[in-house]
C-alpha positions as protocol buffer text, in pm:
chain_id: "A"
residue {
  index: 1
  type: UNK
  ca { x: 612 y: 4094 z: 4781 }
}
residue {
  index: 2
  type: UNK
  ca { x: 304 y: 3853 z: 4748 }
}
residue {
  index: 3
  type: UNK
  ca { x: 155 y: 3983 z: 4459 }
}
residue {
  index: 4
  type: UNK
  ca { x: 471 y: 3940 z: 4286 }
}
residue {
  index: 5
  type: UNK
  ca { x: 565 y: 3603 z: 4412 }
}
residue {
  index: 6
  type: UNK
  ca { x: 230 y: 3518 z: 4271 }
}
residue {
  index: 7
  type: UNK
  ca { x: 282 y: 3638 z: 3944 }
}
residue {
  index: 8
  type: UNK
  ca { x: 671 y: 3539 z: 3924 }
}
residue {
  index: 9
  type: UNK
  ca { x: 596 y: 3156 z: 4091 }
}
residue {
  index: 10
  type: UNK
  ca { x: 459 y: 2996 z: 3774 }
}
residue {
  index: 11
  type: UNK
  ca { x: 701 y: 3180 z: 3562 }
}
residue {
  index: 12
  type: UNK
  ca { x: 1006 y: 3086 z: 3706 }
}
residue {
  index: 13
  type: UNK
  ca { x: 877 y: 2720 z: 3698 }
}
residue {
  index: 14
  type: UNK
  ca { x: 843 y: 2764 z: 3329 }
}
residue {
  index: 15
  type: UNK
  ca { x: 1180 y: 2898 z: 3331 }
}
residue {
  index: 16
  type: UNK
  ca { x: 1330 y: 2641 z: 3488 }
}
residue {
  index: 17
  type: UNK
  ca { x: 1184 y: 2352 z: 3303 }
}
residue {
  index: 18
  type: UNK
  ca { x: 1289 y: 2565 z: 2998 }
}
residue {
  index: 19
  type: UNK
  ca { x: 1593 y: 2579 z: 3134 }
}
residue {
  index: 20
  type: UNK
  ca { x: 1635 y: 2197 z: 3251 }
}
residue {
  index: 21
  type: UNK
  ca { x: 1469 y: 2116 z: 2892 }
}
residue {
  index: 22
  type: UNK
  ca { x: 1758 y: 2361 z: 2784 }
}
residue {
  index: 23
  type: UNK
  ca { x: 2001 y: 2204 z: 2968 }
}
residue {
  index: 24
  type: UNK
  ca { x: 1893 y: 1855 z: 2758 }
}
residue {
  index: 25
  type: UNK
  ca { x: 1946 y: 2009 z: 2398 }
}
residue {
  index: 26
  type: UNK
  ca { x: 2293 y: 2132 z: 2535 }
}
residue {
  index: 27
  type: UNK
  ca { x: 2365 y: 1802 z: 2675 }
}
């Protein structure tokens, strides 16, 4: 579970500011 954690925290920070900048286009 660590390893992956380590591997999936920076990604799903990149997803969610993709998302959030996402969210900005939308709105």
């Amino acid at each position: 579970m660590s390893e992956v954690k380590r591997i999936t925290a920076p990604f799903d920070k990149s997803v969610v500011k993709s998302l959030k900048a996402g969210d900005n286009v939308l709105i």
